[in-house]
RODO-2510 file (C-alpha; in nm, 4 decimals, decimal comma):
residues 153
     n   res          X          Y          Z
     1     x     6,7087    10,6338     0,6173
     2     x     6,4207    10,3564     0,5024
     3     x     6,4055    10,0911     0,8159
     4     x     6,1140     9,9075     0,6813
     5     x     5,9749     9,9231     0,3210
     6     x     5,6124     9,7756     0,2022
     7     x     5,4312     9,7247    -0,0926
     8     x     5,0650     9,6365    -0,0853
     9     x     4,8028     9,6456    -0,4023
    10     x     4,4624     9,8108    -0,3954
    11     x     4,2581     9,4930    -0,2834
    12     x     4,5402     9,5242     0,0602
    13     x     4,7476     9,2347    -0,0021
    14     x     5,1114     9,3020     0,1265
    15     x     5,3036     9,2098    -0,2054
    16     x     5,6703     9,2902    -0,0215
    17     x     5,7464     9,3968     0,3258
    18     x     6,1298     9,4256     0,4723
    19     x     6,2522     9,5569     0,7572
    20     x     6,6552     9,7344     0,6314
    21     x     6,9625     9,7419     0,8067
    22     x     7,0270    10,0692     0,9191
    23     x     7,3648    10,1878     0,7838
    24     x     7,4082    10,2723     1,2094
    25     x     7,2649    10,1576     1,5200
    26     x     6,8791    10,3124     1,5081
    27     x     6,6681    10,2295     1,8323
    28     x     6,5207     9,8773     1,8359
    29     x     6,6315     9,7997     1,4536
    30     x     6,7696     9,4840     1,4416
    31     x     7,1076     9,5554     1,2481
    32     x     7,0804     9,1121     1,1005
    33     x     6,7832     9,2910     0,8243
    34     x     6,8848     9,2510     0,4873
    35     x     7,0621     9,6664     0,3517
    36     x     6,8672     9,8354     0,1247
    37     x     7,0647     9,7092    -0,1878
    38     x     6,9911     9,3654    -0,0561
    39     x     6,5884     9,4531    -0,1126
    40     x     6,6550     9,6760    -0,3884
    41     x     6,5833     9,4095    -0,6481
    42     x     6,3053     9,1942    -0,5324
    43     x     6,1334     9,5552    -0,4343
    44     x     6,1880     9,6911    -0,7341
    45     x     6,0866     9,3932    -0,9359
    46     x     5,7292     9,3852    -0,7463
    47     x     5,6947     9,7325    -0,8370
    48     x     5,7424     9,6595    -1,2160
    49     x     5,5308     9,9220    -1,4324
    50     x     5,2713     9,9228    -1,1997
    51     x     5,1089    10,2898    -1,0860
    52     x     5,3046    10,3820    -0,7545
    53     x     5,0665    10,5514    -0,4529
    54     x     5,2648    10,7151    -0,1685
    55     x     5,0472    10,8617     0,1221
    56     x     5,3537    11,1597     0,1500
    57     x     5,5124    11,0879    -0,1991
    58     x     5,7791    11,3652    -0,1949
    59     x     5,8756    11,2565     0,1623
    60     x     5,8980    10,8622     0,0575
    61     x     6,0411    10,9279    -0,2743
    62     x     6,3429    11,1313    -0,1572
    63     x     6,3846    10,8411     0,1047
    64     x     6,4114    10,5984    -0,1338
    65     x     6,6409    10,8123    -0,3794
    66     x     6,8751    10,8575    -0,0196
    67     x     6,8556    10,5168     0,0605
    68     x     6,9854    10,3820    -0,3152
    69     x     7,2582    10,6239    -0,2892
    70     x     7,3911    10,5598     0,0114
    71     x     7,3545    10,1499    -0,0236
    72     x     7,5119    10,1839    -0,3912
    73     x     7,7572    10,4319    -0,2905
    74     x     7,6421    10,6558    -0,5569
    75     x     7,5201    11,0358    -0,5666
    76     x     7,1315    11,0632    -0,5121
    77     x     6,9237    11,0282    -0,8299
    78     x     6,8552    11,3340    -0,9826
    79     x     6,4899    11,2448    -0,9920
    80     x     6,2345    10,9646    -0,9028
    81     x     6,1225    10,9164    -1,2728
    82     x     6,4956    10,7784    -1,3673
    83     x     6,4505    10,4980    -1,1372
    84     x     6,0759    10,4037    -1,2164
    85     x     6,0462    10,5753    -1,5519
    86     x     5,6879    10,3609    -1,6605
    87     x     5,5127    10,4461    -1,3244
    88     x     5,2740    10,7095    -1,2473
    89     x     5,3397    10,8096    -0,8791
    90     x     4,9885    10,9741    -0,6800
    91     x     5,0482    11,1387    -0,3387
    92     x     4,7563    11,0460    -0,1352
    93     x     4,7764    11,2366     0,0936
    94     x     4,7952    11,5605    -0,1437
    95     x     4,4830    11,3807    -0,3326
    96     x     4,3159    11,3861     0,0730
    97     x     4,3762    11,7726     0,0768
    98     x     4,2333    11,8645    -0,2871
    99     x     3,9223    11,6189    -0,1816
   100     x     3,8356    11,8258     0,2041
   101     x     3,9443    12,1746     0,0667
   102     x     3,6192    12,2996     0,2671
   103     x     3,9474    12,3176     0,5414
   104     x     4,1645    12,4996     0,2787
   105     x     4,3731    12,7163     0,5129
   106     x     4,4262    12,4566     0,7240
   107     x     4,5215    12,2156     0,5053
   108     x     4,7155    12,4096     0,2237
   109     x     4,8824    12,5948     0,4659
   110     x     5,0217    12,3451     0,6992
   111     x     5,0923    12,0373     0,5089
   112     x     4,9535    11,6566     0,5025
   113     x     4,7013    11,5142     0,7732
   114     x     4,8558    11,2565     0,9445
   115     x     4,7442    10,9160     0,7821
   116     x     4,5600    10,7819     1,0723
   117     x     4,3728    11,1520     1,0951
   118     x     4,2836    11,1527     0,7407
   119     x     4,1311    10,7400     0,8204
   120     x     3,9331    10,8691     1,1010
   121     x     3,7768    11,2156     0,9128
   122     x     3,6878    10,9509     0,5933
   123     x     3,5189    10,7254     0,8101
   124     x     3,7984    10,4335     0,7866
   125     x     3,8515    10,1857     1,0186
   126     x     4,2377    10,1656     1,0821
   127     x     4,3176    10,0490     1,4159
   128     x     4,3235     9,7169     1,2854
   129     x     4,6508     9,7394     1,1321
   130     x     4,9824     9,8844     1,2699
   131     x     5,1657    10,1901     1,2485
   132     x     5,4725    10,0028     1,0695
   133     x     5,4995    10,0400     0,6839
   134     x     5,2896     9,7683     0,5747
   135     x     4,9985     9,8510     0,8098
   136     x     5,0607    10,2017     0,6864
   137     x     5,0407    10,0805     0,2964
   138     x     4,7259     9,9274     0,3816
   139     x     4,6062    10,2583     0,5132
   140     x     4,7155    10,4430     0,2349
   141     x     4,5156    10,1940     0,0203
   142     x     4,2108    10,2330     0,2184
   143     x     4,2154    10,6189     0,1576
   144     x     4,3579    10,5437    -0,2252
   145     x     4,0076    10,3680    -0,2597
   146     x     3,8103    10,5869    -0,0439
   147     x     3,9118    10,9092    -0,2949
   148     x     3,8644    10,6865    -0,6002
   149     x     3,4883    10,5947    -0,4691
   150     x     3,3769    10,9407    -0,3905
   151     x     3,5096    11,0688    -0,7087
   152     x     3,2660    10,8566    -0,9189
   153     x     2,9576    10,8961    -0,6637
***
């Protein structure tokens, strides 16, 4: 269940960040954050048409697709693409892989790097930001760029 949602842009400006109401007590969540149908909009809206970059993209997707059916009350979306049918969604972190396949059978074989991991081995700096979703976001960006940079040099 989504706890805390972000949206940042490429230049790292956090656009939306929420913490959400667990639909149960979950460790130090405050249960007074707005439910996911009461972010659902505003989230949504910031997302518009805009191209959608996930660091684990099936993992976040199928989140989000868990957390609208279970704050609407509805069975999960059938697929991603019904809810944001103008976006493009990138997984970064599958993008990270394709990039350092000199480590193919550890990467293909046993999933993503962790996002801080894949900072450090690009030469980020990303101890200035936290490990909650925004600071995460911003991350993501920083690799987003990173990829986009060494595939033009």
């Amino acid at each position: 269940e989504i706890i805390e949602i972000s949206v940042v842009d490429s230049a790292e400006n956090v656009l939306f960040n929420s913490r959400v109401s667990p639909s149960k007590p979950y460790k130090d969540v405050a249960m007074s954050a707005p439910s996911f149908a009461d972010i659902w909009k505003p989230f949504s809206n910031v997302i518009g048409r805009a191209d959608i970059a996930f660091y684990n993209a099936d993992f976040t997707k199928r989140m989000i697709l868990q957390s609208i059916a279970k704050a609407f009350d509805t069975p999960i979306p059938e697929h991603f693409y019904t809810l944001f049918p103008h976006n493009k969604v990138i997984c970064i972190g599958e993008r990270y892989k394709d990039f350092n396949n000199y480590r193919l059978g550890y990467f293909r074989n046993y999933g993503l790097q962790h996002i801080n991991i894949a900072c450090g081995q690009s030469g980020l700096f990303w101890r200035d930001v936290s490990n909650n979703a925004s600071g995460n976001a911003i991350k993501s960006a920083r690799i987003y760029k990173y990829l986009d940079h060494k595939a033009v040099a």
